[in-house]
C-alpha positions in Angstrom: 0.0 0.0 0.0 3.0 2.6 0.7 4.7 1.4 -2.2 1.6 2.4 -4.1 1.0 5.4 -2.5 4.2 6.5 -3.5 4.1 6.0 -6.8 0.7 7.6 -7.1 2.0 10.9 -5.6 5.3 10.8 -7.8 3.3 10.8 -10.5 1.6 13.5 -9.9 4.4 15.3 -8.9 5.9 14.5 -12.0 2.8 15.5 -14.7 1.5 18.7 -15.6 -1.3 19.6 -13.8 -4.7 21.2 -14.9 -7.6 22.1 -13.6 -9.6 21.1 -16.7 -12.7 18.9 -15.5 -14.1 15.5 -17.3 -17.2 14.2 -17.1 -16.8 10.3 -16.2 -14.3 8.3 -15.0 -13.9 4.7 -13.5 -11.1 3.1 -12.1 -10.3 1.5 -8.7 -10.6 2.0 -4.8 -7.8 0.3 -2.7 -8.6 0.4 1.3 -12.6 -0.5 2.6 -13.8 -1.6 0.5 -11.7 -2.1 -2.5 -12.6 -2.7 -5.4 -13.9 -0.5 -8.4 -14.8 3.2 -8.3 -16.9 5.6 -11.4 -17.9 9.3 -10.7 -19.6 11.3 -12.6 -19.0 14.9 -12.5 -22.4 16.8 -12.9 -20.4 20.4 -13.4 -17.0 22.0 -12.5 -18.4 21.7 -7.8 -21.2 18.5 -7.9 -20.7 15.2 -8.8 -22.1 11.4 -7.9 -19.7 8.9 -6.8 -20.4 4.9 -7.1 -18.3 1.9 -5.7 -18.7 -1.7 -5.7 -16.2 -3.7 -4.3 -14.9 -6.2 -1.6 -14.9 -5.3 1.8 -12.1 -6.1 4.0 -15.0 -7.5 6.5 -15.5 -10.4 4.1 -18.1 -9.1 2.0 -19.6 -6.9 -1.4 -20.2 -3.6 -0.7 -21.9 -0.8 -2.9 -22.4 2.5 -2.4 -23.3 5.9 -4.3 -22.0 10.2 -2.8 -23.2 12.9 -3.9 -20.1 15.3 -4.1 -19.9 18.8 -3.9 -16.5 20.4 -4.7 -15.1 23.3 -2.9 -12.6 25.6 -3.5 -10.6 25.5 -0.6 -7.3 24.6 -2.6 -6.4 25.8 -6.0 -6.6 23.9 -9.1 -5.4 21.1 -9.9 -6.4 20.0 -5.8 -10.2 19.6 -5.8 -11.5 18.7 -2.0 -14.7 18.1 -1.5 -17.4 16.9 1.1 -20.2 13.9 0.5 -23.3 12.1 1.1 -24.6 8.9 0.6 -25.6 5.5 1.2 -23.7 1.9 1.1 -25.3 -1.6 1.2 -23.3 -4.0 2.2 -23.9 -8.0 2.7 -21.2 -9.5 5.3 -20.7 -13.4 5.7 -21.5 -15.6 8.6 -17.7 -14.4 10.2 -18.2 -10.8 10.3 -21.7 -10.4 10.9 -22.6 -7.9 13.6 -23.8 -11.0 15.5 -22.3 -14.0 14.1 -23.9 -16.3 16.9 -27.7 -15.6 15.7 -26.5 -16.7 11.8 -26.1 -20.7 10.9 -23.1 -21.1 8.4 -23.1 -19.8 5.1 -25.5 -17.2 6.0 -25.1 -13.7 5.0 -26.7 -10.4 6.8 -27.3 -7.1 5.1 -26.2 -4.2 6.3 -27.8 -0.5 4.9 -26.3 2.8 6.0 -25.8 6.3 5.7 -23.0 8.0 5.1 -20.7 11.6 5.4 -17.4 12.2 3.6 -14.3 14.3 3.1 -11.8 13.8 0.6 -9.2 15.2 -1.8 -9.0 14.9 -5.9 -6.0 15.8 -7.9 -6.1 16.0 -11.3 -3.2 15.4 -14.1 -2.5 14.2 -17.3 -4.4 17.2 -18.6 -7.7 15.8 -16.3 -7.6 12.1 -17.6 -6.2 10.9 -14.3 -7.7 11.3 -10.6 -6.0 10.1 -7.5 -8.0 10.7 -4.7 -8.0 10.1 -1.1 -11.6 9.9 1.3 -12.6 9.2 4.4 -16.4 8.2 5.6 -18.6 8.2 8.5 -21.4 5.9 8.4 -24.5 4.9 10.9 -25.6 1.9 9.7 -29.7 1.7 10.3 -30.1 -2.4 9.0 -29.6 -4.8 10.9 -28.7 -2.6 13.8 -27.8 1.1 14.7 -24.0 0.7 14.6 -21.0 3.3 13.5 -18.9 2.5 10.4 -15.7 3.9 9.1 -15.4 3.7 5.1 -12.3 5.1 2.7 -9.4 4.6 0.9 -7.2 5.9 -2.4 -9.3 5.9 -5.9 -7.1 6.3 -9.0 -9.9 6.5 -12.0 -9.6 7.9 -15.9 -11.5 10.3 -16.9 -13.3 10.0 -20.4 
């Protein structure tokens, strides 16, 4: 993951930078979950952000932010701040409550979420790496807390 991380922030380091903003991209998420990552920028401060990947938990999880930009940093840093939900459907060992659930049973986990992150752009706006945090409440099966986040690297079309 460092070794990654690293390379990721050489890279942009290394490109020119621009603030120039494309509509889609996909790519991937590495942290929880990880897996694959598309947003959709709406304009130049609002966007949607979708995941569905593996959770570290032993699980799929999937998930949709709405984004909203700010302009707290110059271009070619775009922070921003989120909502959303997640899904999620954990195996028998790492349910909330593995003792109510026989083997090879699932439970399904819905929540709401906040976030914070970072976007930079480069490669004239084809290439994101971006780095969020979340804050869920999950409301199905239980009220419970949930931390959520990681590095996305997606091309934008």
């Amino acid at each position: 993951m460092k070794k990654l991380l690293t390379l990721t922030l050489l890279l942009a380091l290394a490109l020119g930078a621009t603030a120039r903003v494309s509509t889609f991209g996909i790519g991937l998420i590495i942290g929880e979950p990880t897996g694959l990552s598309a947003k959709w920028n709406l304009d130049k401060t609002n966007a949607l952000a979708f995941h569905l990947a593996w959770s570290l938990r032993g699980g799929i999880a999937g998930g949709a932010d709405y984004l909203i930009h700010t302009g707290w940093l110059p271009a070619p840093w775009r922070p921003y701040l989120g909502f959303g939900g997640r899904i999620a459907i954990w195996d028998h060992d790492n349910a909330a409550k593995p003792d109510e659930l026989d083997e090879g049973e699932t439970e399904l986990h819905v929540s709401g979420r906040g976030l914070i992150g970072i976007e930079y752009l480069f490669l004239e706006g084809h290439l994101g790496v971006a780095l969020e945090v979340g804050l869920g409440l999950d409301f199905i099966p239980a009220v419970d807390f949930d931390v959520s986040g990681g590095l996305a690297l997606r091309y934008y079309f």
